[in-house]
C-alpha positions as CSV (number, residue, x, y, z in Angstrom):
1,X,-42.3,-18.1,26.3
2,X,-39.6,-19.8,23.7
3,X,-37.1,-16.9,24.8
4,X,-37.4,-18.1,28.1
5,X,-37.2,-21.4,27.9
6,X,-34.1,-21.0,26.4
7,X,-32.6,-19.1,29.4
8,X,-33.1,-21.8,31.3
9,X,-31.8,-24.4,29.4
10,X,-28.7,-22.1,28.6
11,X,-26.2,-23.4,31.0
12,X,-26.8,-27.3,30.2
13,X,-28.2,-28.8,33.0
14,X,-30.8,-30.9,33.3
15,X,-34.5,-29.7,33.6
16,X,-37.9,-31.5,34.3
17,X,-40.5,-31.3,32.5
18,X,-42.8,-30.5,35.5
19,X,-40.0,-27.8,37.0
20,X,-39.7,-25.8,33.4
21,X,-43.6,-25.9,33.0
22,X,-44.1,-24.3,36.7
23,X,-42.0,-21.7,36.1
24,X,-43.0,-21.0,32.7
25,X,-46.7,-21.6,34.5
26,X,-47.8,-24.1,31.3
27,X,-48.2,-28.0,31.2
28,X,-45.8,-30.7,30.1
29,X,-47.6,-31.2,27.5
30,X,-47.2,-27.4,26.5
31,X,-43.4,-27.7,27.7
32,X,-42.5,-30.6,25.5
33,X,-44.3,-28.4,22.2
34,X,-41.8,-26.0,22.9
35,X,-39.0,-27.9,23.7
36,X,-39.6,-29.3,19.8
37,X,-39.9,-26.0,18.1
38,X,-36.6,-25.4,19.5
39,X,-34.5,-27.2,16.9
40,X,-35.9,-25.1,14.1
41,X,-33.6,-22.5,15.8
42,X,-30.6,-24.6,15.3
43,X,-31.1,-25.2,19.4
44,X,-30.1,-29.4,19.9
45,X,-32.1,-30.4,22.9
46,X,-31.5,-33.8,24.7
47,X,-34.7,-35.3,26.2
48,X,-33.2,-37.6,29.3
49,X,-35.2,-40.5,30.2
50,X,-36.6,-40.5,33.5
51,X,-35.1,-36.7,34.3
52,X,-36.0,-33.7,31.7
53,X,-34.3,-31.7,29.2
54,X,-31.2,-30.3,28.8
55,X,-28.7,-28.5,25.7
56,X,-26.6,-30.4,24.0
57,X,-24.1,-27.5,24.2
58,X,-25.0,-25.1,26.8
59,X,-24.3,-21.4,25.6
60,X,-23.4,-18.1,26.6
61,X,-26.6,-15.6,26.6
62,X,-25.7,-11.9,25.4
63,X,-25.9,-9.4,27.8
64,X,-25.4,-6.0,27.5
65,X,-23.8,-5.3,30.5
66,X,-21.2,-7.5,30.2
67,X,-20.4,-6.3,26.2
68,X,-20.5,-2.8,28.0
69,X,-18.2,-3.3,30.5
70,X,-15.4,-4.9,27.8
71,X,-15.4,-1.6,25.9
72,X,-12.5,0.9,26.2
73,X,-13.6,4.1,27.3
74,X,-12.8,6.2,24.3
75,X,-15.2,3.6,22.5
76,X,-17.7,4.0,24.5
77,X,-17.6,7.8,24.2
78,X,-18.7,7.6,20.2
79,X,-20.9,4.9,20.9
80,X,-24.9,5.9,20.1
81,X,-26.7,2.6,21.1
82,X,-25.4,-0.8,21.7
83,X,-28.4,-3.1,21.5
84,X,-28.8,-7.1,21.8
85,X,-32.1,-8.7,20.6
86,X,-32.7,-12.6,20.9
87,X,-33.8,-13.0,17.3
88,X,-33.8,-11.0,13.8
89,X,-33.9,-11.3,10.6
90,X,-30.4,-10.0,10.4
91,X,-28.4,-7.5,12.4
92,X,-27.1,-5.6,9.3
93,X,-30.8,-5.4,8.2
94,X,-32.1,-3.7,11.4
95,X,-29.1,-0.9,11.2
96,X,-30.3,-0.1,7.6
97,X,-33.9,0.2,8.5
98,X,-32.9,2.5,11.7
99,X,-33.8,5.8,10.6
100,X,-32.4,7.9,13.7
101,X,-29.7,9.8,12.6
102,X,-26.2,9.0,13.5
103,X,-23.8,12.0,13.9
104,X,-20.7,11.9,12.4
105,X,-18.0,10.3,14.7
106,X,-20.9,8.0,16.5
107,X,-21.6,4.3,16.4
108,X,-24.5,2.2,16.2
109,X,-23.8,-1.3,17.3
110,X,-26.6,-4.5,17.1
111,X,-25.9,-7.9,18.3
112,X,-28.5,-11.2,18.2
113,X,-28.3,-14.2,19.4
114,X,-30.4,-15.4,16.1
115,X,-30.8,-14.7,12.4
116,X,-33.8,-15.7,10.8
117,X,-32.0,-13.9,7.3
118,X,-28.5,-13.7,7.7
119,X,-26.4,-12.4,4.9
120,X,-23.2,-13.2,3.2
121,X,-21.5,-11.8,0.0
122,X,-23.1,-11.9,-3.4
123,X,-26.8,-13.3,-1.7
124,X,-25.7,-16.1,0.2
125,X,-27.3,-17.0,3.3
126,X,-25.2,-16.8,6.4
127,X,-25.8,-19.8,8.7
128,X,-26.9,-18.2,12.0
129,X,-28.1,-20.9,14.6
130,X,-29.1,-19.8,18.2
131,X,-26.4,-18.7,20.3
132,X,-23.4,-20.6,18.8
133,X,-21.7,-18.1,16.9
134,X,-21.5,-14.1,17.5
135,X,-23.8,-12.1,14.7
136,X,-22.2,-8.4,15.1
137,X,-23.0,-5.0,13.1
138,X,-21.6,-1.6,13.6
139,X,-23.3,1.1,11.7
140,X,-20.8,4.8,10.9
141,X,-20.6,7.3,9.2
142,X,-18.0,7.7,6.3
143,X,-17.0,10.5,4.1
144,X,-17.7,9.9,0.5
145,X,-13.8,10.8,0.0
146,X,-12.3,8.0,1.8
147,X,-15.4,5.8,0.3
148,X,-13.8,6.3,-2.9
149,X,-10.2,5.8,-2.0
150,X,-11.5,2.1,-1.4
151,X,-10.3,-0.5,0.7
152,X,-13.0,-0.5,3.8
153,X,-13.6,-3.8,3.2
154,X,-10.5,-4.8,3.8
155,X,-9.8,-2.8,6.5
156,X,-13.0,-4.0,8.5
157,X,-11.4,-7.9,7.8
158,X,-8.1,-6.8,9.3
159,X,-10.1,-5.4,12.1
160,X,-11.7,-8.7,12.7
161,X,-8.4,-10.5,12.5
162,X,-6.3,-9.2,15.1
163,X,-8.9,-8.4,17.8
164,X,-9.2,-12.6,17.3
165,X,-5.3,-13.2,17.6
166,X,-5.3,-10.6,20.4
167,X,-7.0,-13.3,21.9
168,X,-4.9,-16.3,21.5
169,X,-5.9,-17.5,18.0
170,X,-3.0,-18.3,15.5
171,X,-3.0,-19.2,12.0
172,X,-5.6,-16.5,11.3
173,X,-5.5,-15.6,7.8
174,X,-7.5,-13.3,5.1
175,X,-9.1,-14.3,1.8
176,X,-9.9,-11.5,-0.2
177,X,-11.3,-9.1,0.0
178,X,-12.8,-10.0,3.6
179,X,-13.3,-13.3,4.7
180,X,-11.4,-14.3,7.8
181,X,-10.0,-17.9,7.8
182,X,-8.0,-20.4,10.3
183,X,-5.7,-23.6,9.0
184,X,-7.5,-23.7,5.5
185,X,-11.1,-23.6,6.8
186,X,-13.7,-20.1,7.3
187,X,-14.6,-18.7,10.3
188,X,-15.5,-15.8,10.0
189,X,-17.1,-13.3,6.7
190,X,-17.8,-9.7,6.8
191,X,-20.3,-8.2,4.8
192,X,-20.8,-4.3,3.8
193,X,-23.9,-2.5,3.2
194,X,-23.5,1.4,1.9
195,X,-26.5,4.0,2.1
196,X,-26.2,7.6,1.8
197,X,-27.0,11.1,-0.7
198,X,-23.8,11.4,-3.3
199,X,-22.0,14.3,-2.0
200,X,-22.9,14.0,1.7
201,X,-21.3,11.1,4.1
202,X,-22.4,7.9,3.7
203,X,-23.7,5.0,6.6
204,X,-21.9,2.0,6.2
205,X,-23.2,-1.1,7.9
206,X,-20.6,-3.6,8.7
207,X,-21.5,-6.6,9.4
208,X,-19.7,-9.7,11.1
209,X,-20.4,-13.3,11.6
210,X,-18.2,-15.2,13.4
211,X,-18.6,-18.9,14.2
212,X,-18.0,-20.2,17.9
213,X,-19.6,-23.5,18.0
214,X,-21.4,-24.9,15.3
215,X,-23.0,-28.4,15.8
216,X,-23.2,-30.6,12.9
217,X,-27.0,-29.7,12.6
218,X,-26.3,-26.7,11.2
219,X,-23.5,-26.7,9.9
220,X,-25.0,-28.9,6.8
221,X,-26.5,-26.0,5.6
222,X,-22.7,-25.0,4.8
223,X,-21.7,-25.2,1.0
224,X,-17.9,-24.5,2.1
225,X,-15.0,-25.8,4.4
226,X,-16.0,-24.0,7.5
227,X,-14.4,-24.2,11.0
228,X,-15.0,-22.8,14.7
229,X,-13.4,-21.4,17.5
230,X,-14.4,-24.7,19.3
231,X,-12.3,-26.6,17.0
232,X,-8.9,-24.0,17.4
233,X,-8.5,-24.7,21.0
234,X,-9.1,-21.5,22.3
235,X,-12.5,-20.5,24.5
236,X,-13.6,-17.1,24.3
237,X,-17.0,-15.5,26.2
238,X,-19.1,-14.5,23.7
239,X,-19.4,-11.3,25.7
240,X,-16.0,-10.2,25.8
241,X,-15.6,-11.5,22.3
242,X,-18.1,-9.1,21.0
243,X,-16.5,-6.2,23.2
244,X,-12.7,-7.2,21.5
245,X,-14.4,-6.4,17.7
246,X,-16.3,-3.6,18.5
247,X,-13.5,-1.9,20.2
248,X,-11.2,-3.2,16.9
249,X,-13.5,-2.2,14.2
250,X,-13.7,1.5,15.9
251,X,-10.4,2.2,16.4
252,X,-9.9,0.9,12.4
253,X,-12.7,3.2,11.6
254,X,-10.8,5.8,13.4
255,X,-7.3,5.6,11.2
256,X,-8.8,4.5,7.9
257,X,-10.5,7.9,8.2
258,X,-7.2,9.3,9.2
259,X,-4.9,7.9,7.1
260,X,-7.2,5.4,4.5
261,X,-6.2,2.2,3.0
262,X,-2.4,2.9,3.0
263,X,-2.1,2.4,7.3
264,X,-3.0,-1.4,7.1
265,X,-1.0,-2.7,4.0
266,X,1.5,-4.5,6.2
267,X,-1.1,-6.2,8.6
268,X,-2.9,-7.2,5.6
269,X,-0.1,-8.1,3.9
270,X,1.2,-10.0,6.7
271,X,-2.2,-12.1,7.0
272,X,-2.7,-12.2,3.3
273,X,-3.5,-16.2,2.1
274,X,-3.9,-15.3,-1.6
275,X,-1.2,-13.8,-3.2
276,X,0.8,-16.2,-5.1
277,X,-1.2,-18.6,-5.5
278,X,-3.6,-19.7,-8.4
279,X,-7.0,-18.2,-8.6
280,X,-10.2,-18.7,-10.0
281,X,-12.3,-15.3,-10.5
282,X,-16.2,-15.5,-11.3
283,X,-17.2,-12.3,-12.9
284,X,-20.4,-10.9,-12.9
285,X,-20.3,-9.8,-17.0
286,X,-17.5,-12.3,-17.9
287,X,-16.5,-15.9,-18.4
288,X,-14.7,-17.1,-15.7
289,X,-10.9,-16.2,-15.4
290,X,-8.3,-18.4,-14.1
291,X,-4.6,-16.6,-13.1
292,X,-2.4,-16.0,-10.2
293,X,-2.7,-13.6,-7.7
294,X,-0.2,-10.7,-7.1
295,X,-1.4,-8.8,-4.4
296,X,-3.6,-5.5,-4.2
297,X,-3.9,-2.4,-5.5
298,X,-3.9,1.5,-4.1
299,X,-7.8,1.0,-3.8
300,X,-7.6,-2.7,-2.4
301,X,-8.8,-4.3,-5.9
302,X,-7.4,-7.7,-6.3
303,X,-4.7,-8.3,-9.0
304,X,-4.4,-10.9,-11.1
305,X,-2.4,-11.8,-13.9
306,X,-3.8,-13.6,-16.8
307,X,-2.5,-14.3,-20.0
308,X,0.3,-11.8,-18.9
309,X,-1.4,-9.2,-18.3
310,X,-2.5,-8.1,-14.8
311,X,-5.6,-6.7,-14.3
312,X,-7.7,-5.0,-11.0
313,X,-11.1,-6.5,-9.8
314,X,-13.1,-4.9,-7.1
315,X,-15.0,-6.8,-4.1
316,X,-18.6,-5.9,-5.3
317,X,-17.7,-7.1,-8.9
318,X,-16.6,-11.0,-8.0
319,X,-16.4,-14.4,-6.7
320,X,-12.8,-15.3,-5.6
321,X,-11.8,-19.5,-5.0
322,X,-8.3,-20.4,-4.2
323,X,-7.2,-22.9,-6.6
């Protein structure tokens, strides 16, 4: 009934009480019940005197078809399952609890249109209102060699990246070791989940959050200086949005296990927003460490010098602020 509702109200205009509760075939009373559990979805409805209900931001629904239809054909030839729900607890969760096996070369892709338990790095909880931003993950399979060689992380950020200036967006840039920024501000995080028998390839779950349209509702749940796409100028479907980083985060799938690490140095280098520049470093087992960043190793551990000495930290090990 609350999924439906919502499909009406997607595209802004202004509905009656009496019209939503005969085609939902409840009261007006039951209408306006639902209208108010809305907003613990992040959903801002308006209530206009004298005439209904409407969004304060109407939205683009996912729809399969469309996301389908945006994929290049060599993508769509290792893709398992492509599937869209209107709520989870998190996208990256369902892949992990998906036991169906996924042959090697094949792709798992989930999208929602809401998180009940979205994740960032290190526990944080990834703000995920309904249908404002695009919650994406792609679940592979990975050889435990090119695991080790490192850098996946960073390769899935690049990914990210350029499928969003291949759309328009500039001053895109990358803080390590995979969050996706524009003019200062984060829009975008990636998150990676690993499961697998040592020995045998692994499943990694990537996971990707972008944000589209955040109202001010939600976005006070944000400890950080966030942005939008909203806010950059440039309007992207949702649809075809989600179609650009699948197709992106395949075909870098595709060369890191070709090539690894080494084949995106010089897009990450080129999109690179901490190197240079003073850093603070939280470390899980150690005081925290103040220095300047110089760039990244063969494995795509962050170096920093401190004291004179420069030293190697790895993604699962740290919290990273710019100065």
């Amino acid at each position: 009934m609350r999924d439906r509702l919502i499909e009406l109200l997607a595209d802004g205009s202004v509905q009656s009480g009496q019209s939503l509760g005969r085609r939902l075939g409840i009261s007006r009373a039951a209408v306006w019940k639902h209208i108010q559990a809305l907003e613990a979805l992040g959903l801002d409805v308006h209530a206009v005197r004298g005439r209904g209900y409407r969004l304060a931001e109407p939205f683009e629904p996912l729809q399969q078809a469309r996301v389908l239809a945006g994929l290049e054909a060599r993508v769509r030839e290792r893709l398992q399952a492509l599937e869209i729900f209107l709520q989870l607890d998190s996208t990256s969760d369902y892949l992990k609890r998906e036991a169906t096996p996924l042959p090697e070369g094949r792709v798992r892709v989930c999208l929602a249109e809401w998180q009940s338990a979205g994740r960032g790095r290190r526990g944080r909880r990834w703000v995920s209102p309904y249908g404002s931003n695009l919650y994406l993950s792609l679940a592979a399979t990975v050889s435990e060699s090119h695991l080790a060689a490192g850098g996946l992380s960073l390769v899935s950020a690049v990914a990210v990246a350029e499928a969003l200036r291949a759309r328009g967006l500039e001053g895109v840039g990358l803080k390590w070791p995979n969050d996706i920024y524009h003019q200062g501000r984060k829009l975008a995080g990636i998150l990676l989940d690993l499961a697998g028998e040592s020995g045998g390839p692994y499943r990694v779950v990537i996971g990707v959050g972008i944000n589209l349209k955040l109202s001010q509702c939600a976005a006070r749940a944000i400890d950080q200086p966030w942005t939008d796409l909203s806010r950059s100028g440039v309007r992207l479907s949702r649809c075809e949005l989600a179609a650009d980083v699948i197709n992106s985060l395949v075909e870098a799938l595709r060369r890191f296990d070709a090539h690894g690490l080494p084949d995106f140095l010089n897009a990450w280098n080129q999109l690179d927003l901490v190197t240079g520049r003073a850093v603070e470093l939280r470390h899980e087992q150690e005081p925290m460490i103040t220095g300047i960043a110089r760039g990244i190793d063969p494995r795509g551990g962050l170096l920093i010098e401190h004291d004179g000495k420069t030293r190697s930290y790895h993604a699962g090990e740290v919290s990273l602020r710019l100065s």
